[in-house]
C-alpha positions in Angstrom: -40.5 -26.2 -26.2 -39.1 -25.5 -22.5 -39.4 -21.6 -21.7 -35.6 -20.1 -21.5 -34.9 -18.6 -18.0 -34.0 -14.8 -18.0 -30.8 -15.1 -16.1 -29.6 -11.6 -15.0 -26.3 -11.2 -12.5 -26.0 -9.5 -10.1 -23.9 -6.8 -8.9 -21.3 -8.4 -6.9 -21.3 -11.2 -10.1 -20.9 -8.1 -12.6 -18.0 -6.0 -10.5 -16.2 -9.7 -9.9 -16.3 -10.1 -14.1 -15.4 -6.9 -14.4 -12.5 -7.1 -11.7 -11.3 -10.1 -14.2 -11.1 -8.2 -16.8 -9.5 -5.2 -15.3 -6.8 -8.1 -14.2 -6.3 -9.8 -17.5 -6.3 -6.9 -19.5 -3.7 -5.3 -17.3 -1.5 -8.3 -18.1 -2.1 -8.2 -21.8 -0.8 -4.3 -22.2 2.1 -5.2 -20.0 3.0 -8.1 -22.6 2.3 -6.0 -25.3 4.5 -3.5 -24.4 2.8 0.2 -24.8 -1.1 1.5 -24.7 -2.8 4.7 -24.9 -5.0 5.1 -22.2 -8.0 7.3 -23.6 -7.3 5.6 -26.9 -9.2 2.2 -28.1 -6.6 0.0 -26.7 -7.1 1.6 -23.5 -10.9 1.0 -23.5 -11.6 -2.3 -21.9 -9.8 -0.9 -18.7 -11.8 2.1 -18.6 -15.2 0.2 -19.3 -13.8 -2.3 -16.6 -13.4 0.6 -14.1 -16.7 2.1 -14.9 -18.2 -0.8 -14.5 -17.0 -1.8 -11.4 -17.3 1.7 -9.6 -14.9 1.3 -6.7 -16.0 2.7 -3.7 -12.6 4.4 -3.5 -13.3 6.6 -6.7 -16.8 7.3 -5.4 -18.6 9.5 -8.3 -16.4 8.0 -10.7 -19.2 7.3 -13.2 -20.9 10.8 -12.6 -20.6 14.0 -14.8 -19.0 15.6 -12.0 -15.1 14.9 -10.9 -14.4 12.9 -7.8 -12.5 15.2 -5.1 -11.7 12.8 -2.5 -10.8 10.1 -4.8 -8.4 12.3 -6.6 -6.5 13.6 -3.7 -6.0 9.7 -2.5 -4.4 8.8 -6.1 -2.4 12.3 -6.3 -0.6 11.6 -2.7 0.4 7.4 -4.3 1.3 9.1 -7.7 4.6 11.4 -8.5 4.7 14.9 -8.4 4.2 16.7 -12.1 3.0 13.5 -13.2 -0.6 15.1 -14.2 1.6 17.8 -16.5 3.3 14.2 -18.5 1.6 13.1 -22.0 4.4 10.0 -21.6 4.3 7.6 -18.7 7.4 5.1 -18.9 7.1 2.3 -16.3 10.6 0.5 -16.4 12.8 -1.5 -14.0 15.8 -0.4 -11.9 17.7 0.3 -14.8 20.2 3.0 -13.4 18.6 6.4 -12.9 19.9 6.7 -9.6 22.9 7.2 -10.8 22.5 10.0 -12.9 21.3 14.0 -12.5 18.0 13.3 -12.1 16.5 13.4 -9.1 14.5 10.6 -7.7 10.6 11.5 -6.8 8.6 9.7 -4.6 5.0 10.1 -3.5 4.0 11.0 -0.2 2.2 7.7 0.1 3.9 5.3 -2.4 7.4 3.9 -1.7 8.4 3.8 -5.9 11.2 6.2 -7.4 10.0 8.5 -9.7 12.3 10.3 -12.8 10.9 13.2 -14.7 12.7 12.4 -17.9 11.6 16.0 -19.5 8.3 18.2 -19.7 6.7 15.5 -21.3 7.7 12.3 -19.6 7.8 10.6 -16.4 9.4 7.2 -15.6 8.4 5.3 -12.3 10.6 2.2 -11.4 8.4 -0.6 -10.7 10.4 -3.1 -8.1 7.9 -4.8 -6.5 6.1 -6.6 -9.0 3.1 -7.0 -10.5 0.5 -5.2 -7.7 2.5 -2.0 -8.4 1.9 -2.2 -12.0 -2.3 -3.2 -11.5 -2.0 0.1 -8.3 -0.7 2.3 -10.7 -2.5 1.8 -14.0 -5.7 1.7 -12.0 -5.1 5.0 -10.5 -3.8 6.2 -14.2 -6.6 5.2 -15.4 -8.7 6.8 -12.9 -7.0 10.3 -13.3 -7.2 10.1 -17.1 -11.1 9.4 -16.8 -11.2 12.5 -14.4 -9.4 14.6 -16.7 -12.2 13.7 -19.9 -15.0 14.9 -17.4 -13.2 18.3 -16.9 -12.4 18.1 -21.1 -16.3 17.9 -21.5 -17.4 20.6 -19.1 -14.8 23.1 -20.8 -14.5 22.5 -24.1 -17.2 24.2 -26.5 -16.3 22.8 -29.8 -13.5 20.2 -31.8 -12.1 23.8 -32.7 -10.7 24.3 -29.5 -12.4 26.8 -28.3 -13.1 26.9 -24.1 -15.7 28.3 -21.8 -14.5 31.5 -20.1 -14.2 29.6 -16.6 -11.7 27.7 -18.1 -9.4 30.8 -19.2 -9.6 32.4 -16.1 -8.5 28.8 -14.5 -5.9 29.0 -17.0 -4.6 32.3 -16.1 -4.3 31.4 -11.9 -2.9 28.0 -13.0 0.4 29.1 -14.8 0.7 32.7 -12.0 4.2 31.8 -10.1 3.2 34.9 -7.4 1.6 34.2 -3.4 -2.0 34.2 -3.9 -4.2 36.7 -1.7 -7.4 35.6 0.0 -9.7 37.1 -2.3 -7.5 35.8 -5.7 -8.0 32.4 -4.0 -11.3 32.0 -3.8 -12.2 33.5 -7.1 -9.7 31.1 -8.4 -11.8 28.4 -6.2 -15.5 29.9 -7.8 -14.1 29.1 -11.0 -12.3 25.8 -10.6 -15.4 24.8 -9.1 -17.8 25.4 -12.1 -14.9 23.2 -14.0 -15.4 20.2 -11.5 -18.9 20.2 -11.9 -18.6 20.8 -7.4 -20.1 23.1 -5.3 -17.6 26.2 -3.9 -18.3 24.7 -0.7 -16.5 21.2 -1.5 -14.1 22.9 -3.7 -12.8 24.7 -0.4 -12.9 21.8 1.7 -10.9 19.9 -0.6 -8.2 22.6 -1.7 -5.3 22.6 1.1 -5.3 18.9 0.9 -3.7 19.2 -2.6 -1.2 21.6 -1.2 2.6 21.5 -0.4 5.3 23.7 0.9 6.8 24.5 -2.7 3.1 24.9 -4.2 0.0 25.9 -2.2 -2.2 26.5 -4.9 -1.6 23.2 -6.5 -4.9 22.1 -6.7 -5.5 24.3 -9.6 -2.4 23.2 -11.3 -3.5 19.8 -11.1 -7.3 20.4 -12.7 -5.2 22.6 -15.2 -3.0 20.2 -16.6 -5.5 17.1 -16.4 -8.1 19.0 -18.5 -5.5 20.7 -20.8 -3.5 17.2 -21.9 -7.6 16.2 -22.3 -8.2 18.6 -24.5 -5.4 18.1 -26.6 -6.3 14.8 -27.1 -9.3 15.8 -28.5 -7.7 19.1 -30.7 -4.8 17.7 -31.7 -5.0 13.8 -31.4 -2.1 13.9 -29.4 -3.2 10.8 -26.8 -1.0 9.8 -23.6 0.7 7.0 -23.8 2.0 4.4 -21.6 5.0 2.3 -22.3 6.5 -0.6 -20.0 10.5 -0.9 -20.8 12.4 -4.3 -22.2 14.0 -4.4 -19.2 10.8 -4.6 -16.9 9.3 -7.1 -19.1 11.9 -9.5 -19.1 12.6 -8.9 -15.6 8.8 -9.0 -14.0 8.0 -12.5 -12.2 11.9 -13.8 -11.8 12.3 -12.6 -8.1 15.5 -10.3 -8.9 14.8 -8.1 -6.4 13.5 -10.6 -3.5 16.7 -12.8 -4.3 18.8 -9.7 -3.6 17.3 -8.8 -0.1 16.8 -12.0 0.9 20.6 -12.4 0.2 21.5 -9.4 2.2 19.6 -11.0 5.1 21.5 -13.8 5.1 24.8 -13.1 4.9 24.2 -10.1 7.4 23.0 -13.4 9.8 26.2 -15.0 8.9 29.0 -12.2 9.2 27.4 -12.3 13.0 27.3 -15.6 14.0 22.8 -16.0 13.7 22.2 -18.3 10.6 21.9 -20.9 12.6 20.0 -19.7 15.9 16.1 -20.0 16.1 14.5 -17.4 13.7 11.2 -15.6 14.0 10.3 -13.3 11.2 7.6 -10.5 11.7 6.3 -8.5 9.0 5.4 -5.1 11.0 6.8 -1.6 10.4 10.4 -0.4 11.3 9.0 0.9 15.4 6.5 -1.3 16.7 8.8 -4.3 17.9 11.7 -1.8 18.5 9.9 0.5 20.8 8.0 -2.7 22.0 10.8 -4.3 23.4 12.9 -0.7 24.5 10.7 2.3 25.0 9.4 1.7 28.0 12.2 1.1 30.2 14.4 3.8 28.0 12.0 6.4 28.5 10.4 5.2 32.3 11.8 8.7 33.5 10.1 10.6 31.3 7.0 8.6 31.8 6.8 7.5 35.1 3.3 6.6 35.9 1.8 6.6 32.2 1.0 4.1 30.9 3.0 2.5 27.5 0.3 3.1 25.0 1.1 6.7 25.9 4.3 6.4 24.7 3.9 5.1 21.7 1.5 7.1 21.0 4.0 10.2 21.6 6.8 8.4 19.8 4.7 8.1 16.6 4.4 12.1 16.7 6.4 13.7 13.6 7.8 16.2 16.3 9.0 13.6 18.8 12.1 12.4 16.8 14.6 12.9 19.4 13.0 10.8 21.4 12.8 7.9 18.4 16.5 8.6 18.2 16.8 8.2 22.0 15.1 4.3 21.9 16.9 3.5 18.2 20.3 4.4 19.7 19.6 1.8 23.4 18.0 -0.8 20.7 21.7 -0.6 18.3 23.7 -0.7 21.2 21.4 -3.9 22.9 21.5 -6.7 19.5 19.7 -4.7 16.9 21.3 -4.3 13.6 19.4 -2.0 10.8 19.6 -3.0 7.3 18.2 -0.1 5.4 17.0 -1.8 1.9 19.7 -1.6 -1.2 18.1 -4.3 -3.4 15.5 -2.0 -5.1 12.2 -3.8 -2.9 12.0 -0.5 -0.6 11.2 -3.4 2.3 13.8 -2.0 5.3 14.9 -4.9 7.8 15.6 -5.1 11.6 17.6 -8.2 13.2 17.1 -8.5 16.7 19.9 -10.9 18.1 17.8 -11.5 21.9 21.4 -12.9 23.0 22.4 -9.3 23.6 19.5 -7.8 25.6 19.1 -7.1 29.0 16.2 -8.3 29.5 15.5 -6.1 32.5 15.7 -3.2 30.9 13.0 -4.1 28.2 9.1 -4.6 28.5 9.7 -7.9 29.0 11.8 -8.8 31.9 10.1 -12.0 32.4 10.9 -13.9 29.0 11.4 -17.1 29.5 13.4 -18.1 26.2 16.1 -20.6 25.3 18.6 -20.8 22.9 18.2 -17.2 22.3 16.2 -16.6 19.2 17.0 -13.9 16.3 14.0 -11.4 15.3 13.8 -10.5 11.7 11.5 -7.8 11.1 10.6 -6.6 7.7 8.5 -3.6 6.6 5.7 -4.3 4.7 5.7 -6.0 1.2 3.1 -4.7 -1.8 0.6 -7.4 -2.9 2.3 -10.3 -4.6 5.6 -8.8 -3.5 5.1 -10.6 -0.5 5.4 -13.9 -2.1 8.5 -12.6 -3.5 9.8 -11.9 -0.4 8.9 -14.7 1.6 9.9 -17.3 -0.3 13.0 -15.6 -1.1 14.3 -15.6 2.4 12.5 -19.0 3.2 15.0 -20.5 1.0 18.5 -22.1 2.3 21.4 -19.9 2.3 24.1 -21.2 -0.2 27.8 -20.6 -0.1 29.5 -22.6 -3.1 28.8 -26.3 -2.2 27.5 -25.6 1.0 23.8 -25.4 1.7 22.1 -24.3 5.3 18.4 -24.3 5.8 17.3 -21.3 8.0 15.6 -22.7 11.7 12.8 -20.6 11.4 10.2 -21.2 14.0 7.7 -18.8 13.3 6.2 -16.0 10.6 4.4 -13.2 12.1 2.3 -10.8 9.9 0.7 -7.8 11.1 -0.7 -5.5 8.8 -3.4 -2.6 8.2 -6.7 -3.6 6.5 -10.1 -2.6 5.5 -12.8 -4.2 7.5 -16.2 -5.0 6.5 -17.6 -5.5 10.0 -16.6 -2.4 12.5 -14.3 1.0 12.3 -10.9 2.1 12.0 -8.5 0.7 14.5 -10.4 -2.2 15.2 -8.5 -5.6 15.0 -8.9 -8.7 12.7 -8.3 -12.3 13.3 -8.2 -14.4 10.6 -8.3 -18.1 10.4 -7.9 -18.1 6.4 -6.8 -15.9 3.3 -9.2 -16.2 0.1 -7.6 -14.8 -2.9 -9.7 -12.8 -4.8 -10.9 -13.7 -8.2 -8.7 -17.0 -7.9 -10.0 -20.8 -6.4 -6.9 -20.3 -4.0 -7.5 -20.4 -0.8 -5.2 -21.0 2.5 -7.1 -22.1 5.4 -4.1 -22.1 8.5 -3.8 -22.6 12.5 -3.3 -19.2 13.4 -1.3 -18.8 17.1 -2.7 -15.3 18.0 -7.0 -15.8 18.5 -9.6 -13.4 19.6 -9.7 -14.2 22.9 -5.9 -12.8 23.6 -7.4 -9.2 22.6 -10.4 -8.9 23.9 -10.7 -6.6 27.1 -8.3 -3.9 26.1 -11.1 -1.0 24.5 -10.9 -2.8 21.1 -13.3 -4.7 19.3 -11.8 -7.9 17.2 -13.1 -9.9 15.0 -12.0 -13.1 13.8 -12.9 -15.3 10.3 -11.4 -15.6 6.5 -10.0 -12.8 5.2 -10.0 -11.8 1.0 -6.6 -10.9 -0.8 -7.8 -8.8 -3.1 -5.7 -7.6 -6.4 -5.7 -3.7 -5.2 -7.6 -1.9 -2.6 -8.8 0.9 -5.2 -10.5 -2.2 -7.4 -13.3 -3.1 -4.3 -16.6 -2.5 -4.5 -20.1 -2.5 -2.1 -21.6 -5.1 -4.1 -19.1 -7.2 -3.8 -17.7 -6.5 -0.5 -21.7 -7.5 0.9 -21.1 -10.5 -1.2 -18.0 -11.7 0.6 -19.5 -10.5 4.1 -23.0 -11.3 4.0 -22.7 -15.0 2.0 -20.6 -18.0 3.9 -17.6 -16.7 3.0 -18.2 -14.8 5.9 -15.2 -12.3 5.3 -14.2 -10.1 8.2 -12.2 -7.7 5.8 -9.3 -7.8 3.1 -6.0 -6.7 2.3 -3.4 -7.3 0.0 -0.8 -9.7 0.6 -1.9 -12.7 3.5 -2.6 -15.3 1.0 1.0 -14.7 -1.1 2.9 -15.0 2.6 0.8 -18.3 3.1 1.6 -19.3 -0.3 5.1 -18.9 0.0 5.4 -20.5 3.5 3.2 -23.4 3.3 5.6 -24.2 0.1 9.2 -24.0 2.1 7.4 -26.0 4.9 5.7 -28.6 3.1 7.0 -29.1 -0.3 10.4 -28.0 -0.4 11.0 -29.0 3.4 13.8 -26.0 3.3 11.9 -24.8 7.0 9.7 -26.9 9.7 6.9 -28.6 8.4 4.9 -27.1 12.1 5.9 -23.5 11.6 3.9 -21.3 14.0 1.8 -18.6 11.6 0.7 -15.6 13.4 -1.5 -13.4 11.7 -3.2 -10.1 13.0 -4.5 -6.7 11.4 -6.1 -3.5 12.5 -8.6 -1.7 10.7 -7.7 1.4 8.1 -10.8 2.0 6.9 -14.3 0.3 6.3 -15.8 0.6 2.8 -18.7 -0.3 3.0 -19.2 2.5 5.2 -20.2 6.1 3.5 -17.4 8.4 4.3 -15.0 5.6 6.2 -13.0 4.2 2.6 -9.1 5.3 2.3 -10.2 8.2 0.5 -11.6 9.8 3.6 -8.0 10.1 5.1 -6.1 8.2 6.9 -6.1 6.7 10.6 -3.8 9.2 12.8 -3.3 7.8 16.4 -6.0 5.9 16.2 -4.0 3.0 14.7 -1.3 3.5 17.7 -3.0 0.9 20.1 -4.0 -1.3 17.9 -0.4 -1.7 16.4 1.4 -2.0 19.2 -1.2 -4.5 21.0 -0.7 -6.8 18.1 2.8 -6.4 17.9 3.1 -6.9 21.9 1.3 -10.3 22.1 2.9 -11.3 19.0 6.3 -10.5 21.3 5.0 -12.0 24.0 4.5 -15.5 22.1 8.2 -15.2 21.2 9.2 -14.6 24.3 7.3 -17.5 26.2 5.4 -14.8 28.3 2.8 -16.3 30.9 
């Protein structure tokens, strides 16, 4: 009889099953309606999680609670939303017109409701990668709060260690703390967290705001005090998804709506029909591309642009944003601040109206004078939404008019798995994770165009992956080291190829040769200790590299030699 072979997987093979499961579980819930979290139905996500270890959430699987990790998810989650037993994830379904007042995180475009002490509702409007962001980082918090649960309580009874009450007793004080109340309250916070006072202290004005400097502690209170009751009372967190949000998820009613917008703001002013080139950027690189310099070659005279934009990204410099914004209105640009729900702003450049001296580009050699349509960034799958949404012909009754678009340009932040922040990435493919899709493409912008300006690029396939807080090590080597040969990943390249390779060559609704244009600059590197999102974000170091992609994507456009 033939000897069975001991097959073990390996890492990268376990946190890829265990990314699976995180993804068809997620779906599941969602169809079912309601889960409790910490409760048995909400146990296959939290094996998942603990299996997989994201870099992200660090010490995750350790007795002691992850710092950095929680101040990433705090700043994408709502205010008060650690003090809320019931989490409500519904569609647009009129809250903004009532009394309560709209939160949204620092880091998270979503609107927020606190329904009452108990309850939070967050809109989910950009499909299904918001619900997988936000029950991953749900699920992470809730796992945090169990650690802090063990460390504190003594017995079922209820009883707590004396760390705990004195926690208890800074937590709920309204009063301005003094130095020395501080760090006592920091001494025991950090006996709760199973941290040194050291990291406790490092870690503490990161959780603050304005309104609440001390809200660290308010945040380890209520986490480990909802825990607790759990265990005392039985009184679990729940999570619900609404009707409304279940019926309405997958049916593009958002993308339909601001791709409409688009459209008829291109015909109320005469563009439907001109040459289009979309970019996917954010809502400054193209217009202080195309205006700052000239506008502000006064103020500047002898620096060099990158120093301007560099200044112009500053949170103190808005009158000078205000000073390019008002040239770029009154010289073809037309701002389209998002209505439909996707939280994706627009810009329409009509090139017809620029004076082309008095822009970065005075020696564009363009015909039939081409419209820009730049769009902020989409969320994961939201970007097929998007895409293919506006890709489509614009109807009016009877009448049907395909859009002439010439080209799709997508520049977007990334994590790299070769290099640091701020370096650039060239891809020639999107792999989507955990899928067999995959979209090789002819991309217009290569390597060579970038090198020799102080920046190291790369250039290969890139992965779409599900959610940047579900990646690994293990399985980030896997994708790097094996012939995949990954450069890095991010979250929505393969849905815009999906949705344009569709309109071009199934539907035929745009040109079959489309130009694709695809760059990104590095946010973070995690498979780098300390260099994940969770170690902060990139500051001006992501000014050059944004504005040198979004320059030779211009410069394409504009037939530069």
């Amino acid at each position: 009889m033939k000897d069975i072979k001991n097959i073990s997987r390996s890492r990268a093979q376990e946190s890829s099953a265990a990314i699976e499961r995180l993804y068809i579980t997620m779906r599941h819930l969602f169809n079912r309606g309601f889960y409790k979290p910490m409760g048995v139905s909400g146990e296959t996500l939290r094996e998942a999680l603990l299996s997989l270890r994201p870099e992200i959430y660090g010490s995750i699987a350790e007795e002691k609670v992850e710092l950095n990790g929680l101040l990433y998810v705090i700043e994408r989650l709502p205010v008060g939303i650690e003090q809320c037993r019931y989490i409500n994830l519904t569609s647009d379904e009129g809250y903004a017109n009532s009394h309560f007042k709209a939160i949204v995180p620092p880091k998270r475009r979503r609107n927020c409701y606190r329904i009452d002490d108990e309850q939070m509702n967050i809109e989910i409007t950009r499909g299904r990668s918001d619900i997988y962001d936000i029950l991953t980082h749900l699920t992470f918090i809730f796992i945090e709060s169990h650690k802090i649960k063990n460390r504190v309580l003594i017995d079922d009874e209820g009883l707590v260690s004396r760390d705990w009450q004195k926690l208890e007793q800074f937590a709920l004080q309204t009063k301005k703390f003094t130095q020395v109340e501080r760090e006592v309250a920091m001494s025991h916070v950090s006996s709760v967290l199973g941290r040194t006072f050291a990291e406790v202290q490092d870690i503490y004005d990161g959780f603050a705001t304005t309104e609440a400097p001390e809200r660290f502690l308010q945040i380890v209170y209520w986490l480990g005090k909802i825990a607790i009751e759990e265990i005392v009372d039985n009184n679990k967190r729940t999570i619900t998804f609404s009707p409304i949000l279940r019926e309405r998820l997958g049916h593009h009613i958002y993308g339909e709506i601001w791709a409409n917008n688009i459209k008829e703001t291109l015909s109320a002013n005469n563009l439907l029909e001109r040459p289009i080139h979309i970019i996917s950027a954010n809502m400054h690189s193209v217009m202080n591309s195309v205006f700052a310099p000239a506008v502000l070659a006064t103020k500047y005279k002898g620096k060099e642009a990158f120093q301007i934009y560099e200044d112009l990204s500053g949170s103190n410099n808005k009158d000078l944003r205000k000073k390019v914004e008002d040239v770029a209105l009154q010289h073809g640009m037309i701002s389209l601040p998002d209505t439909s729900g996707t939280n994706i702003d627009v810009q329409i450049f009509d090139t017809a109206k620029f004076d082309w001296k008095k822009t970065a580009f005075p020696s564009a050699a363009i015909k039939d004078k081409p419209v820009l349509i730049v769009m902020d960034y989409a969320f994961g799958e939201q970007a097929y939404e998007t895409i293919d949404e506006l890709l489509k012909p614009y109807k009016v009754g009877k009448t049907k008019t395909l859009l002439n678009v010439e080209s799709v340009s997508i520049m977007g932040k990334a994590g790299i798995l070769e290099g640091g922040k701020g370096d650039i990435m060239i891809p020639n493919a999107h792999v989507n994770e955990g899928t067999a899709d995959n979209y090789p493409f002819e991309n217009e912008l290569t390597k060579e165009m970038f090198e020799g300006n102080g920046i190291p690029v790369f250039a290969g396939p890139m992965i779409t992956v599900l959610g940047t807080s579900l990646q690994n090590r293990e399985l980030l080597k896997f994708f790097y080291e094996s012939t995949w040969e990954a450069i890095g990943l991010e979250m929505e390249g393969s849905y815009y190829q999906k949705a344009i390779q569709s309109a071009s060559r199934i539907r035929r609704s745009i040109n079959p040769n489309v130009k694709v244009r695809y760059a990104y600059y590095a946010s973070d590197n995690p498979l780098e200790t300390g260099s994940t999102l969770a170690s902060g974000g990139l500051g001006t170091t992501g000014v050059k590299p944004t504005y040198l992609i979004t320059i030779k994507i211009l410069e394409q456009i504009f037939n530069v030699k």
